[in-house]
N, C-alpha and C positions, 0 to 999 in steps of 0.2 A: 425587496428581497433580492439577495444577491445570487446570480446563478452560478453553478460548480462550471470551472474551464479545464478541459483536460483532453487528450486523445490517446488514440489506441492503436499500439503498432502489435503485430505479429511477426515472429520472426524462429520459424521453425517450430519445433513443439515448447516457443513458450510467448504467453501474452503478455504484454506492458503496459500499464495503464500509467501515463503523463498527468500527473494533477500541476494545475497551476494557480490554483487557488487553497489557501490555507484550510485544511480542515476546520472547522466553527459548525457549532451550532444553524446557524443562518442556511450551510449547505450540505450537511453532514447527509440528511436524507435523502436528498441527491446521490451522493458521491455515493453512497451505499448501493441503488437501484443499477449506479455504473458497472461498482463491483458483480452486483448479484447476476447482471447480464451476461455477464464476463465467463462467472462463473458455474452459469446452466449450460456452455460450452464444455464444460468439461476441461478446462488445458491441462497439459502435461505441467507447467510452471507459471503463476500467476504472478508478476513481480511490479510491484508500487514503485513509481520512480517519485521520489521526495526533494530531488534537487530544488525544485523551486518552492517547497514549501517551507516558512518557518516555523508557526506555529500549529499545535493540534489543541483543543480545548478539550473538556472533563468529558466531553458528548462524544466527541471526535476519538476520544482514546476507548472511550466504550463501545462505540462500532466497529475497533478495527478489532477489538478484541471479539465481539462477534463474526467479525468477517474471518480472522484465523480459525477459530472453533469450527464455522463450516466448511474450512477448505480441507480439516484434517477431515469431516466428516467424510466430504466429495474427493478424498484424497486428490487433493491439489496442492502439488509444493506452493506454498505464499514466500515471497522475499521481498522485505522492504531493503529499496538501496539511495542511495546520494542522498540518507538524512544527512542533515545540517549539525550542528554540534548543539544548539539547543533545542532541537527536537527531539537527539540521543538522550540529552541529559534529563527531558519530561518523561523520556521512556525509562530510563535509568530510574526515577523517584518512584514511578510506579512500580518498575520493578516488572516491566512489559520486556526490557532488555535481555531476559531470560526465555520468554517467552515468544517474543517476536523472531524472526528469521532476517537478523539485518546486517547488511556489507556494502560494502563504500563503491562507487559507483562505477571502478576502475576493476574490484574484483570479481564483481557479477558478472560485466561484459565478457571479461577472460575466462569465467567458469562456463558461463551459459551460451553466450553470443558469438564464441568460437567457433 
């Protein structure tokens, strides 16, 4: 069993959670227990940094789609940033590209991190 790699910076009123492992199946329930930690915080802006990840599987795009639903619940801005261009495009088929809250990893830092 592979375990989920990632860390957790703070920085101001917003959290960053660093995955460095692909969303799959394998760690999905992991990476979720990361989030849900994250997000009994309460942050003002919860933002997924995607840089290192390529792919998200069927499992992987179904929890993140959980993990948005409760952040609108716990009103917590969610932003994924620094996807990759085929992870945009698995978000695009699903049509999560509407739904998701995602910017390139150059315009979060300037919106947020300023």
């Amino acid at each position: 069993r592979k375990m989920i790699d990632y860390s957790i910076e703070e920085k101001k009123d917003v959290t960053i959670i660093h995955f460095y492992t692909n969303l799959e199946t394998n760690v999905i329930s992991e990476a979720e227990k990361v989030w849900n930690m994250v997000l009994e915080k309460k942050p003002t802006i919860l933002a997924l940094d995607f840089t290192r990840i390529e792919f998200v599987d069927s499992l992987g795009l179904s929890h993140l789609v959980k993990l948005t639903k409760n952040s609108i619940i716990k009103d917590v801005e969610l932003i994924f940033f620094g996807t990759s261009a085929s992870v945009k495009s698995l978000f695009a088929m699903a049509t999560l590209d509407k739904f998701f809250n995602i910017m390139s990893k150059a315009t979060f830092e300037n919106q947020y991190l300023q």
